[in-house]
C-alpha positions in Angstrom: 3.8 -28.6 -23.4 7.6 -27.6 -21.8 9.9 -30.7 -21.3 10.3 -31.4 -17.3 14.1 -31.6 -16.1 14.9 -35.9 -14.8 14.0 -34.3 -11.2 10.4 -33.4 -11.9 10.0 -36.3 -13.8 11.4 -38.6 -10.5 9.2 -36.6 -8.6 5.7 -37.0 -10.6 6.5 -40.9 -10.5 6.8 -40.7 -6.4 4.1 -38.0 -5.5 1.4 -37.9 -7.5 0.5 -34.4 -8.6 -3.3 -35.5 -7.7 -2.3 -36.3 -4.4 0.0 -33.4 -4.0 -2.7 -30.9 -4.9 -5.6 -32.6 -3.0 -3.4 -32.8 -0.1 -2.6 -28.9 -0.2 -6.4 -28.0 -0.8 -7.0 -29.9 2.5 -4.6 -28.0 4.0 -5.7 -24.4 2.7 -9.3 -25.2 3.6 -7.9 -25.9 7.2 -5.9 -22.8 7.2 -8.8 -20.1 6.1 -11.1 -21.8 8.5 -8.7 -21.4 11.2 -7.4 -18.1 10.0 -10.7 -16.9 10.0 -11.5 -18.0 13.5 -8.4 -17.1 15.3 -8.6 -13.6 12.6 -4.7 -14.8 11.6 -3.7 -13.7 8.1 0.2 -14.9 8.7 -1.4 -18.4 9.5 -3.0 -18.6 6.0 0.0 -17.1 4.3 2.4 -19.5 6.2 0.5 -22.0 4.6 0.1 -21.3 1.3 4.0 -21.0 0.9 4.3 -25.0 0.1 1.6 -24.3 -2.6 3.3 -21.3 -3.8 6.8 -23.6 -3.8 4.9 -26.2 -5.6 3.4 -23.6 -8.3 7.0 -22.8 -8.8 7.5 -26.5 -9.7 5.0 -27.2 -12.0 5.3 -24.4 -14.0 7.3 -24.3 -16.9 6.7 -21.0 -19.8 8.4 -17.8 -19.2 5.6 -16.1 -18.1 4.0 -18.1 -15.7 7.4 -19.1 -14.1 8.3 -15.5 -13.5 4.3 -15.3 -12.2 5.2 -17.9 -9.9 8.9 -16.4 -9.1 7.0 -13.2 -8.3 4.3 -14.6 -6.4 6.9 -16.0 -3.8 8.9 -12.8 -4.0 5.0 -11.0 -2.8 4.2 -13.8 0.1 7.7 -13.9 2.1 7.2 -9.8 1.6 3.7 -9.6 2.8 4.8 -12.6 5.7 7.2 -9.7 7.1 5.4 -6.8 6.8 2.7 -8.8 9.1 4.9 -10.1 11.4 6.6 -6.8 11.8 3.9 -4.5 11.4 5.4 -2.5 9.0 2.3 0.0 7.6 3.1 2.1 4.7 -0.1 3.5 2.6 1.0 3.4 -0.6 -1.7 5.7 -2.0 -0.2 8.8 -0.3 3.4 7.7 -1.5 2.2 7.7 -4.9 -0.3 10.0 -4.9 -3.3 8.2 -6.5 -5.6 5.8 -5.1 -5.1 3.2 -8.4 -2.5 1.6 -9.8 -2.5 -0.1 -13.2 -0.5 -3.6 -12.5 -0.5 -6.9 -14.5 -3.5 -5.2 -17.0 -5.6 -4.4 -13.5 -6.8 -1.2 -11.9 -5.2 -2.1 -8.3 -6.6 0.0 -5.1 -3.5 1.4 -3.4 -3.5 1.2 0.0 -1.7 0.0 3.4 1.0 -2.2 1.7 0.0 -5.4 3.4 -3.0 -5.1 1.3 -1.3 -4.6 -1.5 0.8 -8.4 -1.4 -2.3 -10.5 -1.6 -3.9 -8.0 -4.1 -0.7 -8.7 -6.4 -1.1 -12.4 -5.3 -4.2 -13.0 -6.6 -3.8 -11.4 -9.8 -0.4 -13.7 -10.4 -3.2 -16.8 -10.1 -5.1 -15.2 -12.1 -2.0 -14.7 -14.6 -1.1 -18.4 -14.1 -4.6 -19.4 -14.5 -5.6 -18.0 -17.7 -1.8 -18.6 -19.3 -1.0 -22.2 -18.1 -2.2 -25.5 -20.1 -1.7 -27.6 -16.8 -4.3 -29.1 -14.8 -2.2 -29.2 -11.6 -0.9 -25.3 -12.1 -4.8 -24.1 -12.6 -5.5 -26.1 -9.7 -2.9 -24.4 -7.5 -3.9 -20.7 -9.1 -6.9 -21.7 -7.4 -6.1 -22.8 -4.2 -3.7 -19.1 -4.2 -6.7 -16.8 -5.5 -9.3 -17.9 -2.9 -6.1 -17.7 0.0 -5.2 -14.8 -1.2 -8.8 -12.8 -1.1 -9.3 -14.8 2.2 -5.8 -13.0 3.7 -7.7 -9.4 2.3 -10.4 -10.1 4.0 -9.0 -10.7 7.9 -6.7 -7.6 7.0 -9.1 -5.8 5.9 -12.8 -6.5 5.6 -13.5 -3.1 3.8 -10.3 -3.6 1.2 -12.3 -6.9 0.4 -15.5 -5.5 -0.6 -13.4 -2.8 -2.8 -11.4 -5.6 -4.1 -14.4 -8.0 -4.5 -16.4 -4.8 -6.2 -13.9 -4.5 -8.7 -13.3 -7.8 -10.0 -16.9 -8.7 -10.4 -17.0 -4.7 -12.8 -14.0 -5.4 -14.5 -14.1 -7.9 -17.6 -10.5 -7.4 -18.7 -8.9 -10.6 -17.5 -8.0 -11.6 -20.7 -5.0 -9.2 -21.7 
């Protein structure tokens, strides 16, 4: 749909985005299962930032650029705030339990369940608003990380989460 600059052009002819995509499923399925085993959220997030960098890449309308933009801008924030162990609940800051973000009821909470929260719906953004094979595929790849990263923080915030997007039907703002 959107002209690619003479970089990502040079780039689709040396890396093929079928390779490039495969190649990072691989390596997300490697990082959950390991995440999960070793209970490591930063190891998943650490590797979803080349997918995250690629999404950047292959996107190209307003909207899901600044998805994409944003969805980096959320992962380094949620790296630090695990690395750190910075905990802020976000619910008493605000004082309510839900916040209404990106046409979603989000649960408020610690803030390092907030970052994959946001992350997953900015795949689900880029999913529904993108015409590219490759950018669905990588929405993908960042939803199921994402909900994965909730889950080892936060086995309770998952079944919330979870709860919620199987009741709510408005995905399609």
């Amino acid at each position: 749909m959107y002209d690619q600059s003479q970089t990502g052009i040079s780039l689709d002819k040396k890396l093929s985005p079928v390779l490039v995509c495969t190649v990072m499923t691989l390596l997300m399925l490697i990082a959950v299962l390991v995440g999960f085993l070793i209970k490591s959220a930063v190891l998943i997030l650490l590797c979803l930032l080349p997918v995250v960098i690629y999404e950047i890449y292959r996107t190209r309308g307003p909207y899901t650029t600044l998805s994409s933009w944003l969805m980096l801008a959320v992962l380094i924030g949620e790296i630090i705030f695990i690395i750190f162990g910075i905990n802020y609940n976000l619910a008493d800051y605000f004082g309510s339990e839900n916040a209404y973000l990106a046409g979603q009821n989000v649960p408020l909470g610690d803030i390092k369940i907030l970052g994959p929260t946001l992350m997953a719906i900015f795949s689900l953004v880029l999913l529904i608003r993108t015409y590219g094979p490759y950018t669905k595929w990588l929405a993908v790849i960042i939803f199921v990380s994402a909900f994965a990263t909730i889950y080892i923080l936060n086995p309770n915030a998952f079944h919330d989460l979870l709860k919620m997007v199987m009741q709510n039907n408005s995905f399609y703002y």
